[in-house]
C-alpha positions as CSV (number, residue, x, y, z in Angstrom):
1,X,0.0,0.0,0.0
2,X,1.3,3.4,-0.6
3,X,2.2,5.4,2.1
4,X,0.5,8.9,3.1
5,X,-0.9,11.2,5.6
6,X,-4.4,10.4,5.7
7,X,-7.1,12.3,5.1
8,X,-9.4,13.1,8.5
9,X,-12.3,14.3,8.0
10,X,-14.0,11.3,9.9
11,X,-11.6,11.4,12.7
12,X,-11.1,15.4,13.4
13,X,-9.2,15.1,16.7
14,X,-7.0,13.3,19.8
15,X,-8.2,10.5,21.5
16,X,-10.2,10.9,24.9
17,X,-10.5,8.9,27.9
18,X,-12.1,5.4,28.1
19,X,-14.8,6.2,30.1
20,X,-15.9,9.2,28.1
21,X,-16.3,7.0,24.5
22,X,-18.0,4.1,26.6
23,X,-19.9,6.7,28.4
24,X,-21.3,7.7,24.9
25,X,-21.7,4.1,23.3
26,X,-23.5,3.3,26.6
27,X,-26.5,6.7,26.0
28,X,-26.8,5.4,22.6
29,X,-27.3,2.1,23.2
30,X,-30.7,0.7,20.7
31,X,-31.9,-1.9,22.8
32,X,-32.2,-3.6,19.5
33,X,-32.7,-7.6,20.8
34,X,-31.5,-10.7,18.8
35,X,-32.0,-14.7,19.6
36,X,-29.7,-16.4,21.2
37,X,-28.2,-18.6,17.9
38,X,-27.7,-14.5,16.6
39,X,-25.9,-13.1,19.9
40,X,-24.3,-16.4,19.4
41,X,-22.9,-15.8,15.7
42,X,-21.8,-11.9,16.5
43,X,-19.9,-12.8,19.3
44,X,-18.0,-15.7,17.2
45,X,-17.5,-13.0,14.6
46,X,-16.4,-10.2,17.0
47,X,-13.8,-12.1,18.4
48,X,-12.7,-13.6,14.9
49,X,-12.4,-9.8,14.3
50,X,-10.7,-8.8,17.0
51,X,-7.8,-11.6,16.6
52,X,-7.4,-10.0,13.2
53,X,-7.1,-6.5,14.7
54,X,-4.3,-7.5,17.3
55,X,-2.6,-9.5,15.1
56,X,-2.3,-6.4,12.6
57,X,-1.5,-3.8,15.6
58,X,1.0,-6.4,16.7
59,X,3.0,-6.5,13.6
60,X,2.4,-3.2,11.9
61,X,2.1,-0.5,14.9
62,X,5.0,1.8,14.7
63,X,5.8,2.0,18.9
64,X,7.1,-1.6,19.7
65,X,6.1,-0.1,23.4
66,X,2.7,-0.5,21.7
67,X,2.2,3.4,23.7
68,X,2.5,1.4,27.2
69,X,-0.7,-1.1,27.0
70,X,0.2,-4.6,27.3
71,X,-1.0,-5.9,24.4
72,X,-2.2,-9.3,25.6
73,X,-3.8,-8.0,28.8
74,X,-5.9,-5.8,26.6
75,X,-7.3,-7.3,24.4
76,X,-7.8,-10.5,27.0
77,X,-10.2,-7.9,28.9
78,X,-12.1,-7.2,25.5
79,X,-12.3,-10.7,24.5
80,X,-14.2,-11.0,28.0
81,X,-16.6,-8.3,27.2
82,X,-17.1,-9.6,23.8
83,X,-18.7,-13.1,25.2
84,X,-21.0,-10.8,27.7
85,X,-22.6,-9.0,24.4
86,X,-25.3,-9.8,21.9
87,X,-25.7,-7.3,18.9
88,X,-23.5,-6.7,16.6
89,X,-23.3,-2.5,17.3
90,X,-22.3,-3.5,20.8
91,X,-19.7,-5.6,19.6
92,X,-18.5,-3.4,17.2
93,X,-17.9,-0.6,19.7
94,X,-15.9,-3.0,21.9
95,X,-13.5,-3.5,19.5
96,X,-13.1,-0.2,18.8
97,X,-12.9,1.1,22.2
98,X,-9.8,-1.4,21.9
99,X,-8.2,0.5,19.4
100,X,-9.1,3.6,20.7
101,X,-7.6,3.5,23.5
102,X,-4.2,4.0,21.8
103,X,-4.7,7.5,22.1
104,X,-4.1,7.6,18.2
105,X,-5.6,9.6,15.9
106,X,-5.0,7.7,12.4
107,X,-5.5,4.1,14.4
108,X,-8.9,2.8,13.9
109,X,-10.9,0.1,13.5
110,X,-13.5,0.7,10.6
111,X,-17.0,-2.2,11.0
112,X,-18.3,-3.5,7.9
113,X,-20.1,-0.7,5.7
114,X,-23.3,-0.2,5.6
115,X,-25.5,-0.9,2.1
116,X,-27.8,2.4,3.1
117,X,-25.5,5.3,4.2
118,X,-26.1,7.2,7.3
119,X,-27.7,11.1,7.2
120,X,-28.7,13.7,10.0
121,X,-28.7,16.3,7.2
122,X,-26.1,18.8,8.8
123,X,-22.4,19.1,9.7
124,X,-20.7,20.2,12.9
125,X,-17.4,21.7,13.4
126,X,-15.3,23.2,16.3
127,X,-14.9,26.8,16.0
128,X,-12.5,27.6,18.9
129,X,-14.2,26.5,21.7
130,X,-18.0,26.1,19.6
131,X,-19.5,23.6,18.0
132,X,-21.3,25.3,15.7
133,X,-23.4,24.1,12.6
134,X,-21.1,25.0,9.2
135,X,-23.8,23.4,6.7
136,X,-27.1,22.4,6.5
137,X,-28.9,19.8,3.2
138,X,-31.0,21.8,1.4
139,X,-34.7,19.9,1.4
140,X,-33.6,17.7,5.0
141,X,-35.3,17.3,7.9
142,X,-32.9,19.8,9.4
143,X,-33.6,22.2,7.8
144,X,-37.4,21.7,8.2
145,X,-36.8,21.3,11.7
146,X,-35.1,24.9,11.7
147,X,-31.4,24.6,12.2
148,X,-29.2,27.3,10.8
149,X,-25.9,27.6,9.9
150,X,-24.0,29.6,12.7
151,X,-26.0,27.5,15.5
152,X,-24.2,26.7,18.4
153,X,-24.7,23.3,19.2
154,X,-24.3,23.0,23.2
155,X,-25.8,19.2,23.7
156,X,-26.1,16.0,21.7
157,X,-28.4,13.6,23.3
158,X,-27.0,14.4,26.3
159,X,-23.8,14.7,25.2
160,X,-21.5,18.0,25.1
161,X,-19.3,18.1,22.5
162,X,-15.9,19.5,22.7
163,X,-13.1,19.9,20.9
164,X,-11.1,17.1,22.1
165,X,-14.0,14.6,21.4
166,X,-16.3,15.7,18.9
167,X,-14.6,12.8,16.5
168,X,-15.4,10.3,19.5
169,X,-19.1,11.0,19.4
170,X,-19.4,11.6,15.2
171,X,-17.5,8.0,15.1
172,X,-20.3,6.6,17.2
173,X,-23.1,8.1,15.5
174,X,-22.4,7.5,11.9
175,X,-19.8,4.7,11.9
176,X,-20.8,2.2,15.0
177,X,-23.8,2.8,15.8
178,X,-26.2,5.8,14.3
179,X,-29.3,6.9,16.2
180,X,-32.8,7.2,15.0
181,X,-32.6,10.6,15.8
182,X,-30.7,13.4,17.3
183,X,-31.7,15.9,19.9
184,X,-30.1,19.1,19.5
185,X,-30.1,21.9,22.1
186,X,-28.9,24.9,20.2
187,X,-28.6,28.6,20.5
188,X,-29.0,30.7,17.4
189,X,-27.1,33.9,16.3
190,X,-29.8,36.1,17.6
191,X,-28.9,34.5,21.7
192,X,-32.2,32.3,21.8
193,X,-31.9,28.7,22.9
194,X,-33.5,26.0,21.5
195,X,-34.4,21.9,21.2
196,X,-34.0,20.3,17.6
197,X,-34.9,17.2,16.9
198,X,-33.3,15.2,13.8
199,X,-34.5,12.0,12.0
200,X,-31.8,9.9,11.2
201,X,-32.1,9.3,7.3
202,X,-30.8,5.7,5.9
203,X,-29.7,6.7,1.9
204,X,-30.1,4.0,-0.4
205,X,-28.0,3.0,-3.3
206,X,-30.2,3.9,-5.5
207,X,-30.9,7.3,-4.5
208,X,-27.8,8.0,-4.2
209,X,-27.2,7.4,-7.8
210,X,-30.0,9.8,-8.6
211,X,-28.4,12.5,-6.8
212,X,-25.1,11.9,-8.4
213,X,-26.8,11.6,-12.1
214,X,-28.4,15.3,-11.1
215,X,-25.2,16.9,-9.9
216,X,-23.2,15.5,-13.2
217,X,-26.9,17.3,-15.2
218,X,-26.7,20.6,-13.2
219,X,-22.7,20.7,-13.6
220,X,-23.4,20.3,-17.7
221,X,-25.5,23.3,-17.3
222,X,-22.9,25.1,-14.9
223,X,-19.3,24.4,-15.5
224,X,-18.2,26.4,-12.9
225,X,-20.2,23.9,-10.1
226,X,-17.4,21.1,-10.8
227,X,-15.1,20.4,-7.5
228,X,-11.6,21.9,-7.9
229,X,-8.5,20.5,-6.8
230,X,-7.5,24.7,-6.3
231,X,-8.9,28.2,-6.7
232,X,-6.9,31.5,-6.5
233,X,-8.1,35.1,-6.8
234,X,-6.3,38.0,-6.9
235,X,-6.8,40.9,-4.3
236,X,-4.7,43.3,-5.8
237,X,-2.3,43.5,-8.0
238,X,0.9,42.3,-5.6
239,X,-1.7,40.2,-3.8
240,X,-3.2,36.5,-4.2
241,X,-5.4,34.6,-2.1
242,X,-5.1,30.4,-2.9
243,X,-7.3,27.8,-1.5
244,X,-5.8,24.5,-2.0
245,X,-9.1,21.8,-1.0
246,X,-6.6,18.9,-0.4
247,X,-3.3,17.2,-0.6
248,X,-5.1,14.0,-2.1
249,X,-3.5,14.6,-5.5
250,X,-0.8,14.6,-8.0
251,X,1.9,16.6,-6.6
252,X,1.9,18.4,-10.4
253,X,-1.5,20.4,-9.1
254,X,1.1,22.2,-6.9
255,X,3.3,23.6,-9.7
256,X,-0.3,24.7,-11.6
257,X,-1.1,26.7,-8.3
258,X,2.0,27.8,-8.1
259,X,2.5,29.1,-11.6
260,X,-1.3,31.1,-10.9
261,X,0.7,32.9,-8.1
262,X,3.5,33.6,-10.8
263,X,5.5,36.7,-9.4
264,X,3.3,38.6,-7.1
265,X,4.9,39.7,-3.8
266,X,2.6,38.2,-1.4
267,X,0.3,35.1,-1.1
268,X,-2.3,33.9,1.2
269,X,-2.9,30.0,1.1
270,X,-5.8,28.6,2.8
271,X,-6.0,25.0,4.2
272,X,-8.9,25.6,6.2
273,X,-10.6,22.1,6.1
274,X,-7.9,20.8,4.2
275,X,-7.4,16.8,5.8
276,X,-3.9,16.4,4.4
277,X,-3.1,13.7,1.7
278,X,-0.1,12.5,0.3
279,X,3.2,13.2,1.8
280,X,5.0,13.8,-1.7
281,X,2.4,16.7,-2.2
282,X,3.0,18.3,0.9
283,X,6.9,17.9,0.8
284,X,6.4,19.7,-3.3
285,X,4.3,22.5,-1.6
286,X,6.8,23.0,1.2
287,X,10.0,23.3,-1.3
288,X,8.1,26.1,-2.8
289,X,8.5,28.5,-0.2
290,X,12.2,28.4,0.2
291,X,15.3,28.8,-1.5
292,X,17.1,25.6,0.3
293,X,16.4,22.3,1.7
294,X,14.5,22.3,4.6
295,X,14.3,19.5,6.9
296,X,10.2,19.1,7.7
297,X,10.6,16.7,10.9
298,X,11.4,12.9,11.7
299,X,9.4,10.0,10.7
300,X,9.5,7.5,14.2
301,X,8.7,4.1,13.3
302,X,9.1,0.4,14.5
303,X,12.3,-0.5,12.6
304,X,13.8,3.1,11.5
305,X,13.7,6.5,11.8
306,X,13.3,8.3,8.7
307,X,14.0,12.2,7.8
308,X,11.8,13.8,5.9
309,X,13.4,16.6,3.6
310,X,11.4,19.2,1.2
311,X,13.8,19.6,-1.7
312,X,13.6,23.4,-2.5
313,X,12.2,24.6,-5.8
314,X,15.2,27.1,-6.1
315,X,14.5,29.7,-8.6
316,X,11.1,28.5,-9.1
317,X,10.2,29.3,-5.1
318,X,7.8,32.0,-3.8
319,X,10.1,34.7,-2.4
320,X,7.7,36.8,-1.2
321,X,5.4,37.5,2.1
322,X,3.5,34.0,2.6
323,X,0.3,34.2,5.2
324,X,-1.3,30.4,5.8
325,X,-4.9,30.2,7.0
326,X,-5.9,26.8,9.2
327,X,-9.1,25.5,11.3
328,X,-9.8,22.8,13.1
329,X,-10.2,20.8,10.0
330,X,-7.3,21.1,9.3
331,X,-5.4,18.0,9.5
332,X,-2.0,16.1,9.0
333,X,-0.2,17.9,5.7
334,X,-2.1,20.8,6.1
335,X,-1.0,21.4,10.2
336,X,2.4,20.0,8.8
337,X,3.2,22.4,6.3
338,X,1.8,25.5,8.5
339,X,4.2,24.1,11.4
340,X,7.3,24.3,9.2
341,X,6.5,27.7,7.8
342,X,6.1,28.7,11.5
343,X,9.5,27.3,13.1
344,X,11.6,28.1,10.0
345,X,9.9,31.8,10.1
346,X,9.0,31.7,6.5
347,X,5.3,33.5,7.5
348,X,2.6,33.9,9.4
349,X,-0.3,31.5,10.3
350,X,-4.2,33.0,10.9
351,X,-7.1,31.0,11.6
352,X,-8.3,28.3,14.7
353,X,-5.8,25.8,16.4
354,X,-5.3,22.5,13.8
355,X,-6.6,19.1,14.2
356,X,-3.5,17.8,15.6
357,X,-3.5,14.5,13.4
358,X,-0.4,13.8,11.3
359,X,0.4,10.3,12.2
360,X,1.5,8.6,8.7
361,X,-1.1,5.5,8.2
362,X,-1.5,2.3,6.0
363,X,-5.2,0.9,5.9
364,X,-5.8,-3.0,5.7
365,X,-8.8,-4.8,5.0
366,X,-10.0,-7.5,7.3
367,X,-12.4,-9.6,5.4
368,X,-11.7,-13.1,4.2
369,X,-14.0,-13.4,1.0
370,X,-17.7,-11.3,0.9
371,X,-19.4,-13.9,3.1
372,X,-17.0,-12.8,5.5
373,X,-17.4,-9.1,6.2
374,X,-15.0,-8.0,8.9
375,X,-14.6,-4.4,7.8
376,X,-11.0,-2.9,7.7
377,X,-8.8,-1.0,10.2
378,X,-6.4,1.9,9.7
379,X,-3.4,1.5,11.8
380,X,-0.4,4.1,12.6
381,X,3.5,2.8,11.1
382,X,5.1,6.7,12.1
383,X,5.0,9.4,14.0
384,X,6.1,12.8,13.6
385,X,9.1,14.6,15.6
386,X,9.1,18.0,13.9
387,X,12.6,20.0,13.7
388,X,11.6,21.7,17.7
389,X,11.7,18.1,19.2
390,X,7.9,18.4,19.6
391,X,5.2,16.7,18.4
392,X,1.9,17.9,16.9
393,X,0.1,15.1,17.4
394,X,-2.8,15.9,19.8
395,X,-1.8,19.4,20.0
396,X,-2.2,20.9,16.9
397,X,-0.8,23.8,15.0
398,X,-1.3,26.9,17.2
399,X,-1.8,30.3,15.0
400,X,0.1,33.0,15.5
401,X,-3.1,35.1,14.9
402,X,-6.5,33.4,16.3
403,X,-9.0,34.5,14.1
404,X,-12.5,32.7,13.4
405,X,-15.7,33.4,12.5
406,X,-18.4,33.6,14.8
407,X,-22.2,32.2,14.6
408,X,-23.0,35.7,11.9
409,X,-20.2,35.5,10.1
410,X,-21.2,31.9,9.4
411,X,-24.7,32.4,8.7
412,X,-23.8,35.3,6.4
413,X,-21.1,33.6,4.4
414,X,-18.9,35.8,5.2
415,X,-15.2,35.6,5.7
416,X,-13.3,37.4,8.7
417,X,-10.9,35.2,8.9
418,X,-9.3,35.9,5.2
419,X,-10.1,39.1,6.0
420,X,-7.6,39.8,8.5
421,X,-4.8,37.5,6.8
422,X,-5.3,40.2,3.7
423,X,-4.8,43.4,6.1
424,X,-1.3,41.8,7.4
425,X,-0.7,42.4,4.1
426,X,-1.6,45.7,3.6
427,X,-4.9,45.3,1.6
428,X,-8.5,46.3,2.4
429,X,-10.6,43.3,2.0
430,X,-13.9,43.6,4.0
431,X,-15.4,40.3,5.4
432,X,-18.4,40.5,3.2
433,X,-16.0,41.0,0.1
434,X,-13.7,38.0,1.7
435,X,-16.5,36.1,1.4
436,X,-17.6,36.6,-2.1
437,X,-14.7,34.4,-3.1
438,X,-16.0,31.6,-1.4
439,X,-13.1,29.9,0.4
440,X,-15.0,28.4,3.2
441,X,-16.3,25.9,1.3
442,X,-19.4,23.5,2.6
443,X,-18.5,20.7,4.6
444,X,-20.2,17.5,3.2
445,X,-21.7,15.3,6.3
446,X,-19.2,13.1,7.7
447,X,-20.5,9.8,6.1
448,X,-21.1,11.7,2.8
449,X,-17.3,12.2,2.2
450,X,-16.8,10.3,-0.9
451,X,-19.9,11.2,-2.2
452,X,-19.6,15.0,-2.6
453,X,-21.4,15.1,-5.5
454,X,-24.5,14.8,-3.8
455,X,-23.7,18.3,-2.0
């Protein structure tokens, strides 16, 4: 498999205690009952499962030290919970708690998919301390039921989300076990509190070949509507603005963004929401900003310890002022790149502290043949030890300048944060202009991320 920094949308942030994640399996529990010959079969398949899963953490993990657990011990214990369950949800989340409890952000255990794919109609996103809704379906049950963009979101079925385990409860509720609905208490932009209620809404192959055969219609009609890789404008004439969308491509999309920013003195590149990608991309996009070799950080695996070097693009690199915008979608290239152009001094970073996810990953699939679904699991072979000595694994990229939008700004579409990054370099840019260019693009629901067509 080829080796990369994975993409994380799923899986925004660090790990959380074990009590919290069983805390929140335990509220959403179905009480969905099977017969005994069926509890029977899901437990013989859970532990087949979780053999596999050991046995792949066991040889692949990149910490010998396996982060302190003794491997045996633990997954003894969940082999012993296994037998005391019945459905298949429960033991699903039992062997994920398993590999949660790494404390690793790109080590996960991924169930079987599902034939009908899971939708509340909205997304969710930390906005410094916030949840706040960034993007709600047009025609959903959401937005019947009235929730806005720019809604903070204080309470999820009696759960709180924050920042350091929102991915904890959005891997519950769309990849082990989804609710029928959601209760939401929110407060809108205008201070008054409310309940929501949201249907969960089970998407069926065929439908969702409708909506793609619509999208690929409308984008006939309306060439501009089809995804880019890229998009750069121009705020004046020694200033651009770039958004690159994701690392998840040929490394030769770099030198076509590049050559849009041609000789202007200053640049502003956005990686808000950008999950990372390949490494290769991110190394190309790094050499572009300096006139040497630059060491990015050290790759810490099992067997070796590798360095990780940008080769610079020499006459071909950006020599001018460089501002990089992040959030908190921001993940493993993106928080990568913005943490080398901080410690080498190369610019300035704006926006909301990163994901703090750049663990290098290989994904393996567990199944033996298709009567045989186990599902697949994504497991960790390197850390990162950036040029400080520190990690940014958990932690995240912290900005040099916070700025984020708040519940309005969301709800207006407009754009503070790009904003200010254009006034530290000289320009004028109001936030309502910023927004006009439409960098903060909609974020597809989690389960919908390879289907962005349907958006």
């Amino acid at each position: 498999m080829r080796k990369k920094i994975t993409n994380l949308h799923l899986l925004i942030t660090r790990c959380v205690l074990t009590v919290l994640v069983l805390g929140v399996s335990a509220t959403f529990a179905t009480g969905q009952e099977v017969s005994p010959s069926q509890a029977r079969l899901n437990r013989e398949r859970g532990l087949q499962i979780l053999s596999i899963v050991k046995n792949i953490i066991k040889e692949q993990y990149y910490d010998p030290k396996f982060r302190g657990l003794d491997l045996d011990k633990h997954f003894k214990a969940t082999q012993v919970r296994i037998k005391e369950l019945d459905t298949a949800p429960q033991i699903f989340t039992a062997i994920a708690q398993a590999v949660i409890d790494f404390n690793d952000s790109h080590t996960r255990y991924l169930p079987p998919p599902r034939i009908n794919r899971v939708e509340y109609g909205f997304s969710m996103q930390m906005v410094d301390d916030v949840c706040r809704v960034v993007d709600v379906k047009h025609g959903s049950a959401a937005e019947a039921k009235g929730l806005k963009v720019g809604d903070a979101i204080s309470d999820i079925s009696g759960y709180r989300p924050r920042r350091d385990s929102l991915w904890a409860l959005t891997y519950l509720l769309y990849t082990i076990e989804p609710r029928p609905e959601l209760a939401l208490n929110v407060t809108g932009i205008d201070g008054v509190s409310r309940q929501v209620v949201v249907p969960l809404l089970l998407v069926t192959p065929d439908e969702r070949k409708r909506r793609s055969n619509r999208r690929k219609d409308l984008e006939k009609q309306h060439p501009e509507l089809k995804a880019k890789l890229y998009k750069c404008q121009e705020i004046n004439s020694d200033l651009i603005a770039c958004k690159l969308y994701t690392f998840e491509v040929d490394p030769s999309v770099i030198d076509k963004m590049m050559k849009e920013v041609g000789e202007r003195k200053q640049m502003i590149l956005d990686l808000r929401g950008n999950g990372g990608g390949r490494v290769e991309t991110e190394s190309k996009l790094t050499g572009y900003f300096f006139d040497h070799d630059v060491k990015i950080g050290s790759e810490i695996g099992r067997r070796q310890n590798v360095e990780r070097i940008a080769k610079s693009r020499k006459e071909k690199a950006f020599k001018g002022k460089l501002v990089v915008l992040v959030d908190s979608f921001s993940a493993s290239a993106s928080e990568v790149f913005a943490r080398v152009i901080q410690i080498e001094k190369r610019g300035e970073v704006v926006g909301d502290t990163s994901a703090g996810a750049v663990m290098t990953s290989l994904r393996f699939s567990l199944d033996f043949n298709e009567a045989r679904a186990f599902g697949g699991m994504s497991v960790t072979i390197s850390d990162l030890l950036m040029t400080d000595g520190k990690r940014l694994e958990g932690t995240g990229v912290v900005p040099d300048f916070k700025n984020v939008p708040n519940g309005q700004s969301l709800a207006e579409r407009s754009d503070p944060t790009l904003a200010f990054a254009a006034s530290l370099c000289g320009a004028r840019l109001s936030k309502e202009e910023a927004g006009k260019f439409y960098f903060i693009a909609d974020v597809p629901e989690v389960d919908s991320e390879t289907d962005k067509e349907d958006k």
